[in-house]
VEXLUMMI-237521 format. One record per residue (C-alpha): residue in three letters; residue number from 0; x, y, z. Coordinates in Angstrom, 3 decimals, always signed. Example, Ala and Ser with C-alpha at 12.3 -4.5 7.8 and 13.67 -1.06 7.14 Angstrom:
BEGIN
code ALA	pos 0	x +12.300	y -4.500	z +7.800
code SER	pos 1	x +13.670	y -1.060	z +7.140
// end
This chain:
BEGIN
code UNK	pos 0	x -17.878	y -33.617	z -73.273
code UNK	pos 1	x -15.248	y -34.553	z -75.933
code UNK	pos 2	x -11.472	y -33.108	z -75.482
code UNK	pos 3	x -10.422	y -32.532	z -79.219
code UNK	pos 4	x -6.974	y -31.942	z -77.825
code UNK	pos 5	x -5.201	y -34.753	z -78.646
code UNK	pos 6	x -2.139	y -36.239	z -76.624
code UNK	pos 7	x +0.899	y -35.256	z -78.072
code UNK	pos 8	x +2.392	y -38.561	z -78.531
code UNK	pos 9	x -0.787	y -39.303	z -81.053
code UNK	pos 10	x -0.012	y -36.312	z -83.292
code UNK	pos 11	x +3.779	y -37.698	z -84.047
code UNK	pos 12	x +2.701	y -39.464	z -87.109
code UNK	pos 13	x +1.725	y -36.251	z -88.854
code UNK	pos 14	x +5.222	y -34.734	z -88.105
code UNK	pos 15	x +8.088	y -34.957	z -90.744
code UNK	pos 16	x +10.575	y -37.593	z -89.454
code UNK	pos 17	x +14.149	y -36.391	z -89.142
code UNK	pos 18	x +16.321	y -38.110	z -90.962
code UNK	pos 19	x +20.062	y -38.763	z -90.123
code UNK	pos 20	x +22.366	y -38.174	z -92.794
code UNK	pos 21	x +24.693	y -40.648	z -93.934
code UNK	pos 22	x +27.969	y -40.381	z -96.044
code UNK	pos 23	x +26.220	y -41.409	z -98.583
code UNK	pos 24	x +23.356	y -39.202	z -98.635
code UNK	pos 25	x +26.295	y -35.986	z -98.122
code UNK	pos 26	x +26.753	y -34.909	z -101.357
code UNK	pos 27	x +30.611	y -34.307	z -102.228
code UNK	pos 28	x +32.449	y -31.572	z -102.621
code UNK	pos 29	x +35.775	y -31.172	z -104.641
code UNK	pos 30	x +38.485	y -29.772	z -102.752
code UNK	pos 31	x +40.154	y -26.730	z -104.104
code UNK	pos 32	x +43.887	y -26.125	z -104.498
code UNK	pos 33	x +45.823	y -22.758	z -105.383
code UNK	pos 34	x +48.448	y -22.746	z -108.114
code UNK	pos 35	x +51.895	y -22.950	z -106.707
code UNK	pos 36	x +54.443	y -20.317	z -107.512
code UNK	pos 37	x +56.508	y -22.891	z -108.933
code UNK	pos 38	x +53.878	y -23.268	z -111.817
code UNK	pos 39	x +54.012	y -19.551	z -111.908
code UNK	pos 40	x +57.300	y -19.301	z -112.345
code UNK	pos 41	x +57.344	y -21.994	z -115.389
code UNK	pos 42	x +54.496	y -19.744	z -117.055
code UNK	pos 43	x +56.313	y -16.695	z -116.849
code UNK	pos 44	x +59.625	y -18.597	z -118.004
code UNK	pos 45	x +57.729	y -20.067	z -120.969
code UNK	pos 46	x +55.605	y -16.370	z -122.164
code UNK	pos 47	x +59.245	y -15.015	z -121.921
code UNK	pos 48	x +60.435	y -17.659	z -124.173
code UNK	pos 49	x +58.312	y -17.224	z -126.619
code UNK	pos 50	x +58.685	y -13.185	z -126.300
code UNK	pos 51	x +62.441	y -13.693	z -126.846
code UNK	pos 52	x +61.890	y -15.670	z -129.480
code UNK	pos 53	x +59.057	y -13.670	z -131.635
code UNK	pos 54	x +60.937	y -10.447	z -130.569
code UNK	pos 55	x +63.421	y -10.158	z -132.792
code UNK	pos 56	x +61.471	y -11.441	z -135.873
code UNK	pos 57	x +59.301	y -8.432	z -135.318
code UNK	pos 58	x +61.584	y -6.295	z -135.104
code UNK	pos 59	x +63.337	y -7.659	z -138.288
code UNK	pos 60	x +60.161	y -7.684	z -139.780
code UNK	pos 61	x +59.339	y -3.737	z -138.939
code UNK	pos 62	x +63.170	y -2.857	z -139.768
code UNK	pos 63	x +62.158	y -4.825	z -143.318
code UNK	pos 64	x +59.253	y -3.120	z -143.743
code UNK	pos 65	x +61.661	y +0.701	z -142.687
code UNK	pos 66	x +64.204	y -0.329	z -145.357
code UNK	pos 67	x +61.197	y -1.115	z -148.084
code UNK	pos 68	x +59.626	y +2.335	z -147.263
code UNK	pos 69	x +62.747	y +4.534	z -147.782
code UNK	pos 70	x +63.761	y +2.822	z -150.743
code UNK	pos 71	x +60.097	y +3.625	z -152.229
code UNK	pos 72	x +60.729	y +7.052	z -151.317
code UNK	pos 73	x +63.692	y +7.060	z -154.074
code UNK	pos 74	x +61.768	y +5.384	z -156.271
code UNK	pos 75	x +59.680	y +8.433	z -156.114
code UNK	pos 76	x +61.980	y +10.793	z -155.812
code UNK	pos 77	x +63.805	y +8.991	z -159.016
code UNK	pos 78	x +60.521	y +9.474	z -161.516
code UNK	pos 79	x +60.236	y +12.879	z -160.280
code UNK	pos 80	x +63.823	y +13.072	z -161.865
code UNK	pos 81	x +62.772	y +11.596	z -164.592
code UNK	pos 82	x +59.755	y +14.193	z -165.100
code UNK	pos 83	x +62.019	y +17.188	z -164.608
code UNK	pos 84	x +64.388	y +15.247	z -167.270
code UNK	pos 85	x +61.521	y +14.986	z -169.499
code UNK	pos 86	x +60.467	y +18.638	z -169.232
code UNK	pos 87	x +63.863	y +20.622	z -169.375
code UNK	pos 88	x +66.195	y +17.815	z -171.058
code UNK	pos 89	x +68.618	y +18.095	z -168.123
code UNK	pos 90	x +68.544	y +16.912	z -164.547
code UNK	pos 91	x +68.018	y +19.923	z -161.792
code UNK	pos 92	x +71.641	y +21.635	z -160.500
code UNK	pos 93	x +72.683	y +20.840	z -157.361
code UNK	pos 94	x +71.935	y +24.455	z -156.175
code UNK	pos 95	x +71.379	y +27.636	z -157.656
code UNK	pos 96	x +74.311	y +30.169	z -156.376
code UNK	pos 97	x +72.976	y +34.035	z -157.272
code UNK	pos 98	x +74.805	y +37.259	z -156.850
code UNK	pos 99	x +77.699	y +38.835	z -157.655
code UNK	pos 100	x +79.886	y +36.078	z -159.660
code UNK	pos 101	x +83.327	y +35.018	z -157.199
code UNK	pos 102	x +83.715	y +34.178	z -153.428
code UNK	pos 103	x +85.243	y +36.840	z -152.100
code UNK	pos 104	x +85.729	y +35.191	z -148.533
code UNK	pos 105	x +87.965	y +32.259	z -150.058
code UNK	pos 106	x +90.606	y +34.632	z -150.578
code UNK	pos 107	x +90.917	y +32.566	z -154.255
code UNK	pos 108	x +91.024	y +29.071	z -152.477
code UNK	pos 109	x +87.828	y +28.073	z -152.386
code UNK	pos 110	x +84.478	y +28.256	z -154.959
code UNK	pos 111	x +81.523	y +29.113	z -154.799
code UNK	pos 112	x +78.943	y +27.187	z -152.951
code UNK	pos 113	x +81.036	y +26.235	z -150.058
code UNK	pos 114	x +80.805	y +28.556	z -147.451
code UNK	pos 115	x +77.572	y +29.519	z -145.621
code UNK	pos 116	x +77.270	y +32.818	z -144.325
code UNK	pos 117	x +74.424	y +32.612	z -142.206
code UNK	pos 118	x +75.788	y +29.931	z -139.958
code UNK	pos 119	x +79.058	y +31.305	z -139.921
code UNK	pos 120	x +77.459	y +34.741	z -138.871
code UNK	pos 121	x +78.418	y +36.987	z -141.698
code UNK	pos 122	x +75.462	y +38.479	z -143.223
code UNK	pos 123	x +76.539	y +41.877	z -141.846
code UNK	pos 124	x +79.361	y +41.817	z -144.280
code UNK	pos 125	x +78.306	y +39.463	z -147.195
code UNK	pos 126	x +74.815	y +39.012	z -148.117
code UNK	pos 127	x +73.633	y +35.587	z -148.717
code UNK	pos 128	x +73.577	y +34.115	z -152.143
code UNK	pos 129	x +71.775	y +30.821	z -151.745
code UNK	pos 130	x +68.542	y +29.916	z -153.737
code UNK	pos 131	x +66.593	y +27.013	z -154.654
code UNK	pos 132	x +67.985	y +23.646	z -154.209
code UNK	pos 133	x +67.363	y +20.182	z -156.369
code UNK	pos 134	x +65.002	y +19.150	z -153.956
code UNK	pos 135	x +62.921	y +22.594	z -154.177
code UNK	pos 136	x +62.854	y +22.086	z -157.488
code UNK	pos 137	x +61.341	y +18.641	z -157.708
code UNK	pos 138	x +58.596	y +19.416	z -155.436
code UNK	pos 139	x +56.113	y +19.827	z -158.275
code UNK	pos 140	x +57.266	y +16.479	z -159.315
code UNK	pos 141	x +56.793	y +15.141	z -155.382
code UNK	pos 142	x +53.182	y +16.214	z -155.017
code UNK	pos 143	x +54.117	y +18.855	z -153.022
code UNK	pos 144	x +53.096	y +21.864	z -155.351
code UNK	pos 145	x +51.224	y +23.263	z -152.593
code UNK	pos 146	x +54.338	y +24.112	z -150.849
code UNK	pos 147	x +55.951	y +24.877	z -154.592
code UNK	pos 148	x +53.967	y +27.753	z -154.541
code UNK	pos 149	x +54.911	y +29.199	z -151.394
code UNK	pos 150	x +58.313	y +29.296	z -152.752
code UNK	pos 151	x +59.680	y +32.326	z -154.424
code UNK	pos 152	x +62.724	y +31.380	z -156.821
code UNK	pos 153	x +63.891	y +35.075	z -157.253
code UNK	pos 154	x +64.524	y +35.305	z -153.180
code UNK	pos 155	x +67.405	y +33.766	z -151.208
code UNK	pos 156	x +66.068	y +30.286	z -149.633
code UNK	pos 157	x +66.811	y +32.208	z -146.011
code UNK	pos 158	x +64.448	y +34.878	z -147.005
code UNK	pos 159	x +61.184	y +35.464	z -144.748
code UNK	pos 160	x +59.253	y +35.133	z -147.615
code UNK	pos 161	x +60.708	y +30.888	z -148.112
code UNK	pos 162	x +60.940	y +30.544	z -144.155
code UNK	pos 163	x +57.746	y +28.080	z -144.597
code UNK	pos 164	x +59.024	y +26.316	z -147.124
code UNK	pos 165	x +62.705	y +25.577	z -145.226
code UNK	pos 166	x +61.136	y +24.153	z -141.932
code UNK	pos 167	x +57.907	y +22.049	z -143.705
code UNK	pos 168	x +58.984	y +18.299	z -142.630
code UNK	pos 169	x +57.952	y +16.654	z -146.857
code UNK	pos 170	x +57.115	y +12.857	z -145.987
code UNK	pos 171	x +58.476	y +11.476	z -148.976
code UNK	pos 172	x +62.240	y +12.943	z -147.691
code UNK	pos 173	x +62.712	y +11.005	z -144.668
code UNK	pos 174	x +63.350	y +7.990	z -143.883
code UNK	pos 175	x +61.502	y +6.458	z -141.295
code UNK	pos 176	x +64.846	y +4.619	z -140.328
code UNK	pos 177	x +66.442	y +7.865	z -138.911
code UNK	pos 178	x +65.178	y +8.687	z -135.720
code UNK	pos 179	x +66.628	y +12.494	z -136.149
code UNK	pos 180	x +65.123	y +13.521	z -139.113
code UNK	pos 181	x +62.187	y +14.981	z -136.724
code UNK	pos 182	x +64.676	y +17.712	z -135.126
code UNK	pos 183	x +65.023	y +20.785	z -137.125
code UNK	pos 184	x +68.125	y +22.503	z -137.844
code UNK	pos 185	x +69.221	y +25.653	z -136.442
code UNK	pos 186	x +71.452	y +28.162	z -139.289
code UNK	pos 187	x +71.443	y +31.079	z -137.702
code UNK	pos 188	x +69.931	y +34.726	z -137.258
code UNK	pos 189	x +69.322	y +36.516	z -140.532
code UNK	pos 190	x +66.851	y +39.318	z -141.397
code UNK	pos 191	x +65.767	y +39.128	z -137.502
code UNK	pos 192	x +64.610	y +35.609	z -137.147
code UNK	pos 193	x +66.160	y +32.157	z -136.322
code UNK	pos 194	x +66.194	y +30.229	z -139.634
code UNK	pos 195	x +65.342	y +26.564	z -138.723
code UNK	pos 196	x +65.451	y +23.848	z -141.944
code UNK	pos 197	x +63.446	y +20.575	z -141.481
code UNK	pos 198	x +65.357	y +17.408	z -142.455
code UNK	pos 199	x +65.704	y +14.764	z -144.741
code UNK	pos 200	x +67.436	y +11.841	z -145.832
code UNK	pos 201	x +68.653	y +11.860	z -149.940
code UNK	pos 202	x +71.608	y +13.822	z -151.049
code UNK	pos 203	x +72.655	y +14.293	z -154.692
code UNK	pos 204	x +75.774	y +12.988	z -155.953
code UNK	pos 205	x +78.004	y +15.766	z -156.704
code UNK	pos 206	x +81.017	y +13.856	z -157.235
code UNK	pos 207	x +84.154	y +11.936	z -155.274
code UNK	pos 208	x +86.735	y +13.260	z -156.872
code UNK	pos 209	x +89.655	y +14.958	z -154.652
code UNK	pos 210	x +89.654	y +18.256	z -153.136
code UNK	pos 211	x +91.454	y +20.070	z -156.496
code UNK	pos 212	x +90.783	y +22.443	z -159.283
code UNK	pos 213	x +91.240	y +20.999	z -162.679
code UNK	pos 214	x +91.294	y +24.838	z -164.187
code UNK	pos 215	x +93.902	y +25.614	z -161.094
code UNK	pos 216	x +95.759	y +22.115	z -161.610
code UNK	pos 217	x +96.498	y +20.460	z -164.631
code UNK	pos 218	x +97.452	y +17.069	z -162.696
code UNK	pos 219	x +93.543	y +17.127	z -160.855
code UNK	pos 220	x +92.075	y +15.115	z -162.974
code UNK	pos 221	x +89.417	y +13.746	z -160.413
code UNK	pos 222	x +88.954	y +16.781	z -158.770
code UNK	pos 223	x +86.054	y +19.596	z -159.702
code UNK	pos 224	x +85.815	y +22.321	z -162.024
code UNK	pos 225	x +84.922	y +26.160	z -162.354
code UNK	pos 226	x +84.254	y +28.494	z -164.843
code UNK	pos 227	x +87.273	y +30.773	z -164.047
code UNK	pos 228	x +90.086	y +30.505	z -161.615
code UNK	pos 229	x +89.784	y +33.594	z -160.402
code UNK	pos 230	x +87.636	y +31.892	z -157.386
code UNK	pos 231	x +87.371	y +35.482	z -155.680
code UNK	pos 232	x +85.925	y +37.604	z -158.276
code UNK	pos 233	x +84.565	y +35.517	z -161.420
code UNK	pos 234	x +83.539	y +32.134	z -160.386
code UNK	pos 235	x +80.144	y +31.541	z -160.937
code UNK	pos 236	x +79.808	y +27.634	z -161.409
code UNK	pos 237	x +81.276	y +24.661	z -159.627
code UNK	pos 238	x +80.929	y +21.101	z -160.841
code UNK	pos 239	x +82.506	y +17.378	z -160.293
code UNK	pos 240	x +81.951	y +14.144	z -161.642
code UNK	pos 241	x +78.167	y +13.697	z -160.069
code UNK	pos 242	x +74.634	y +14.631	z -161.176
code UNK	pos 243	x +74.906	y +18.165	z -160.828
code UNK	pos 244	x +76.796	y +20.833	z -159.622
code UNK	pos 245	x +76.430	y +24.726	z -158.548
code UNK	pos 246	x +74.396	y +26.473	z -160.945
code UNK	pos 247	x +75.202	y +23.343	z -163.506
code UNK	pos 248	x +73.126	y +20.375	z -165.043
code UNK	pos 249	x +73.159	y +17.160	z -167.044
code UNK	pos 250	x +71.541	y +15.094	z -168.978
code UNK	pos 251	x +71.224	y +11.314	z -169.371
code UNK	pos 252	x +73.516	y +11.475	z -172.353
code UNK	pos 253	x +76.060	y +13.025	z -169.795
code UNK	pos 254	x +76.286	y +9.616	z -168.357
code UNK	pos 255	x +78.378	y +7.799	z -170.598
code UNK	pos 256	x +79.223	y +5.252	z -168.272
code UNK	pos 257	x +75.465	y +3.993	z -168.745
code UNK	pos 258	x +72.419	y +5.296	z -166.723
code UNK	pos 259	x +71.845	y +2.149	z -164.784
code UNK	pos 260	x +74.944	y +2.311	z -163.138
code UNK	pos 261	x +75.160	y +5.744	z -162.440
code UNK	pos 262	x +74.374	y +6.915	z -158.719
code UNK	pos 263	x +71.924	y +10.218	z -159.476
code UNK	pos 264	x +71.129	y +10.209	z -155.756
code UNK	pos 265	x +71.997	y +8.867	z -152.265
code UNK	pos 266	x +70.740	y +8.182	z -149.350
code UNK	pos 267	x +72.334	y +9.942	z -146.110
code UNK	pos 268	x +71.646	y +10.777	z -141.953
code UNK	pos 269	x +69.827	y +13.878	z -140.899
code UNK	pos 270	x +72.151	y +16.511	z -138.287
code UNK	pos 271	x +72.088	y +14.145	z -134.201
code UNK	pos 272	x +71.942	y +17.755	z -133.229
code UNK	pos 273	x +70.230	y +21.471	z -133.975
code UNK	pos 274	x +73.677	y +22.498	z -134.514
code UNK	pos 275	x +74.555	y +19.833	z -136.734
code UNK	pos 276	x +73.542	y +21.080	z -140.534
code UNK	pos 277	x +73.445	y +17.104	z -142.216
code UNK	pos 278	x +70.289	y +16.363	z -143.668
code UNK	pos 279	x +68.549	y +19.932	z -144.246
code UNK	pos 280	x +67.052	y +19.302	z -147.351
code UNK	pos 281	x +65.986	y +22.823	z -148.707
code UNK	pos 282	x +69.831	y +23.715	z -148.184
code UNK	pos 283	x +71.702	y +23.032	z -151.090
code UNK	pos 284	x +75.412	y +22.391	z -149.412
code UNK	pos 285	x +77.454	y +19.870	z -149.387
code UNK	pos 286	x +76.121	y +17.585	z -146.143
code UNK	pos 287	x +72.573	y +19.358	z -145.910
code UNK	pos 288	x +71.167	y +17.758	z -149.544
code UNK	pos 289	x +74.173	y +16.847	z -151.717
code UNK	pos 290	x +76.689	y +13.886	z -151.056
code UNK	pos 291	x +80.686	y +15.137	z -152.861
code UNK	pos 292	x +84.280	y +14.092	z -152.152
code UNK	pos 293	x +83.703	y +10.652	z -150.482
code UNK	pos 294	x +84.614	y +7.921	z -152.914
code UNK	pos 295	x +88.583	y +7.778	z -153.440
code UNK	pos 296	x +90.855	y +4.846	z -151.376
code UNK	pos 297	x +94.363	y +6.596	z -151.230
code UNK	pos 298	x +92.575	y +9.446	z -148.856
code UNK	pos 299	x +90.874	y +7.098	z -146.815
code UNK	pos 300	x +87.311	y +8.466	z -147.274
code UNK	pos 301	x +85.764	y +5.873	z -149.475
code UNK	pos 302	x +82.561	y +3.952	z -149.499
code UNK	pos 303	x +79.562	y +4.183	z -147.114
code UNK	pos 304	x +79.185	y +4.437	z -144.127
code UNK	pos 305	x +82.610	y +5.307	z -143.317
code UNK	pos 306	x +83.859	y +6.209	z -139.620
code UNK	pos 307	x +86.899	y +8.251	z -140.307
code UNK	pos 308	x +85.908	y +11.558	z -138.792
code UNK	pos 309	x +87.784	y +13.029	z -142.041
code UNK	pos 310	x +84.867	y +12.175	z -144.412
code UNK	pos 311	x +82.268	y +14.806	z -143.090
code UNK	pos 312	x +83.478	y +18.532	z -143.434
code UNK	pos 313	x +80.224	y +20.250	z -142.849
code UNK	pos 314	x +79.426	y +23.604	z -141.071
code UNK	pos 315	x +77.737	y +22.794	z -137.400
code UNK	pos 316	x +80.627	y +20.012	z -136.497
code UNK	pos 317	x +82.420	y +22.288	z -134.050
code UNK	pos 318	x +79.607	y +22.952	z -132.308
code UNK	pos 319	x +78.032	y +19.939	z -132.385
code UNK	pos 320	x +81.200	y +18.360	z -131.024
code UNK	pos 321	x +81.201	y +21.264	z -127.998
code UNK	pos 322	x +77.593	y +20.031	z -127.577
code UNK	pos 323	x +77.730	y +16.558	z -127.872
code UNK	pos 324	x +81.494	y +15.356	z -127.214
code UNK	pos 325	x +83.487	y +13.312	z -130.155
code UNK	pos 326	x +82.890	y +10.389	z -128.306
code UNK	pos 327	x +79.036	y +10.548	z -128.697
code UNK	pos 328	x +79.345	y +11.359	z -132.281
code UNK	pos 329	x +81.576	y +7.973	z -133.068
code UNK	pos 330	x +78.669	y +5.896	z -130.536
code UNK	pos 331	x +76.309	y +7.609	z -133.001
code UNK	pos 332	x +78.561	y +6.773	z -136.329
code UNK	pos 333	x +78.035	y +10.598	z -137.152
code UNK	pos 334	x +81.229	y +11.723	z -136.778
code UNK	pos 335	x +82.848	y +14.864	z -138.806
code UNK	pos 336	x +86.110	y +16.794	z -138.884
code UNK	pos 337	x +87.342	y +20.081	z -137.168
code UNK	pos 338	x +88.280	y +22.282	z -139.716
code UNK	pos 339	x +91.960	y +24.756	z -138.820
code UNK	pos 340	x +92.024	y +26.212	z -135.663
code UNK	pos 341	x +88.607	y +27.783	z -133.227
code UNK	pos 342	x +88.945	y +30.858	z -135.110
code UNK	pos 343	x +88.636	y +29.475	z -138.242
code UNK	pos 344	x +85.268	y +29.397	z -140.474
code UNK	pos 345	x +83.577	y +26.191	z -141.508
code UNK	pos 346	x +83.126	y +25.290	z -144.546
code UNK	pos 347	x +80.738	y +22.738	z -146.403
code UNK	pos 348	x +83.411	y +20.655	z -148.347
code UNK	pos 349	x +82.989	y +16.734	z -148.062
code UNK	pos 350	x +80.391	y +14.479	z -146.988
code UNK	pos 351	x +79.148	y +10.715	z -148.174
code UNK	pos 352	x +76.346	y +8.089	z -147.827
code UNK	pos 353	x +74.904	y +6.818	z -144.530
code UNK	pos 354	x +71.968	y +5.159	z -143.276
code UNK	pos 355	x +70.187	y +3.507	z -140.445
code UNK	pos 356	x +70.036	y +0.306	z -142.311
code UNK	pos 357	x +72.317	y -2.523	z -141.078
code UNK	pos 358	x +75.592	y -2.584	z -143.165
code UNK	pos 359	x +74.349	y -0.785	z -146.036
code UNK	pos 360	x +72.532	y +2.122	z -148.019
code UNK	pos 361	x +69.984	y +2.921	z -150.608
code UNK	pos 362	x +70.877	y +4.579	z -153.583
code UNK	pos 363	x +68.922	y +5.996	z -156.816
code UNK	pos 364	x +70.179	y +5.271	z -160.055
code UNK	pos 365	x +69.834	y +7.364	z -163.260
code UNK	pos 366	x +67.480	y +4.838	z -165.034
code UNK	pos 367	x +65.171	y +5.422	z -161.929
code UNK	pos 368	x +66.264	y +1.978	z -160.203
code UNK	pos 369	x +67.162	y +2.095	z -156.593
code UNK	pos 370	x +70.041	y -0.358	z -154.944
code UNK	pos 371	x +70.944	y -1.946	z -151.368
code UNK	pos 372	x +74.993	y -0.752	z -151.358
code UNK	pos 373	x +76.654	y -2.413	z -148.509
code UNK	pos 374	x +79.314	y -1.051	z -146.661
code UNK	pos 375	x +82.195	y -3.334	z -147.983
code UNK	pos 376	x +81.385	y -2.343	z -151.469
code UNK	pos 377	x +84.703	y -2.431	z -153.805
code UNK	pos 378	x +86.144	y +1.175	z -153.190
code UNK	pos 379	x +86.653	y +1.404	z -156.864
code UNK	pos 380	x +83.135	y +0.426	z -158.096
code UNK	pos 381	x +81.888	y +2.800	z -154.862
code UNK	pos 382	x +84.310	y +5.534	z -156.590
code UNK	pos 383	x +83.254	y +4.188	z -160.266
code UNK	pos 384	x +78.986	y +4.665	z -159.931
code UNK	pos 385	x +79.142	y +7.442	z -158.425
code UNK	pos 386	x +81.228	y +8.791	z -161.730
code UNK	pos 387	x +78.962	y +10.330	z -164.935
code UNK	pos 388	x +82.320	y +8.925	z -167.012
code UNK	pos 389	x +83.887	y +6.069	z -165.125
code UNK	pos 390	x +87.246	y +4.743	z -166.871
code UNK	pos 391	x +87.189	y +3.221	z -170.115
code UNK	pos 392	x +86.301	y -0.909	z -169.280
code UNK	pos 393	x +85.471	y -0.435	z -166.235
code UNK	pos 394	x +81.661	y -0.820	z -165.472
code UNK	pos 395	x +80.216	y -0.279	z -161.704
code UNK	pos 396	x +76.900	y -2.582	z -162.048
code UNK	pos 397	x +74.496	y -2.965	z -159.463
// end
């Protein structure tokens, strides 16, 4: 009898050998190091380098591209001009002053067009005589007929009837360079609601003359005029050297001086503050849409720009001041001037150009061209474009 068992020791030819493994046979295996916070440290330096150095030409670039933007918006703003030019033969007044002719709250000091009732509170006494502005008028003109016709001329801009018009923010009015022309301004209570204005950044040139009657005082011969001197009872116009005036207009031929170097409009700040009334653009004051009083060296107040708290005399300052401190308004180069004593009333009497833009502003000519001003303009060619008849041989130029 066969034993198929076989002895162990025969069957170890038919089982896989084991084979040692040598160094060579191990197969190799790259040893792994972590980066060092040194190297870290010299990546982060050199991304910040390059941030610091890319940084500002981006935001040169986007401030470029700011400037470019707002000076397209005069450029609009100047063939609308043209188009109401071209229809009525004259440029649109300043503002449109209705009522009763006189101001019988300047006790025969002060024309019409000055004083605001509203903000000053006295619509229980005096009824409001502001209408449409320049600006209201030229919305047609702006592609904005949609909010035209909202609008009724006949009624006081404050009415309830306008209050739609007054607070729509219109694109083509503010600069994106102002960073305030997104908070509305506050006038006052009248006909039982809060009347709030959206801003805006162009102003019509009213004039620089000085802060005098021609029809009052011989010797003012830069100052503004009136239809009568009786200021309390009969006044019913006011007009200076500029583009247009209270219930007044004029035409290119007006500007004998040249229309290319004529300043029709320019550019200006919207209010830092609800209080502060700068930069309203349906309001047709001095400050809120319309530049006057801001171009004459012996007073100090010339050119744009200017810091001397004297320059702005607009209704809002006293409370913007309360609100805000002096201090803040000079860190903001905003500042404006305290007018007589707390008791006193405000008045809308002087304000000039001022931008965003470094060391400069935009301004429209009457030919439709718009110009890069800077601040250390000649005071007498500041004083001289802004004039419809500057002095015989002397021409402003661009």
């Amino acid at each position: 009898m066969h034993n198929n068992t076989l002895p162990s020791r025969r069957l170890n030819h038919l089982q896989p050998r084991k084979i040692k493994k040598t160094a060579m046979h191990q197969k190799h295996t790259p040893r792994r190091r972590g980066v060092t916070i040194v190297e870290v440290l010299v990546v982060i330096g050199i991304i910040a380098l390059l941030v610091a150095l890319i940084l500002p030409a981006v935001q040169s670039s986007r401030s470029a591209a700011r400037k470019v933007s707002c000076s397209n918006n005069l450029r609009q703003i100047g063939l609308a001009l043209q188009n109401y030019h071209d229809q009525f033969s004259v440029f649109p007044p300043a503002a449109v002053w209705a009522g009763p002719p006189g101001e019988p709250l300047a006790r025969n000091r002060i024309p019409i067009g000055v004083i605001d009732r509203i903000a000053l509170g006295l619509t229980s006494r005096d009824a409001d005589r502001l209408h449409a502005n320049w600006l209201i008028m030229l919305l047609p003109s702006l592609g904005e007929s949609a909010v035209w016709n909202s609008f009724n001329s006949n009624l006081l801009v404050a009415d309830t009837a306008n209050a739609a018009v007054c607070s729509t923010p219109i694109a083509i009015l503010k600069c994106p360079d102002d960073p305030f022309n997104s908070t509305p301004y506050s006038r006052g209570q009248f006909m039982g609601a809060e009347k709030t204005y959206a801003r805006g950044n162009y102003a019509m040139n009213m004039g620089p003359g000085r802060y005098c009657i021609h029809e009052m005082d011989p010797k003012c011969v830069d100052g503004f005029h009136v239809d009568d001197p009786d200021l309390a009872n009969k006044n019913s116009v006011l007009w200076g050297s500029g583009a247009g005036g209270v219930n007044k207009s004029f035409s290119l031929k007006d500007c004998t001086g040249g229309a290319s170097n004529f300043v029709l409009v320019d550019e200006i700040r919207a209010g830092v503050a609800p209080t502060d009334s700068r930069g309203s653009w349906a309001l047709g004051f001095i400050g809120s849409s319309l530049t006057a009083r801001h171009g004459l060296l012996s007073e100090g107040d010339n050119g744009p720009n200017n810091q001397n708290p004297e320059v702005e005399q607009i209704v809002g300052c006293r409370k913007t001041i309360a609100a805000l401190g002096a201090d803040k308004l000079e860190k903001l180069r905003m500042p404006c001037r305290l007018q007589g004593q707390p008791g006193d009333p405000e008045m809308n009497g002087q304000a000039t150009s001022r931008s965003m833009h470094p060391a400069g502003v935009n301004v429209l000519a009457a030919d439709g061209s718009v110009h890069f001003v800077a601040d250390t303009v000649n005071p007498d060619v500041w004083f001289y474009m802004h004039n419809r008849e500057p002095a015989k041989g002397f021409s402003a130029g661009f």
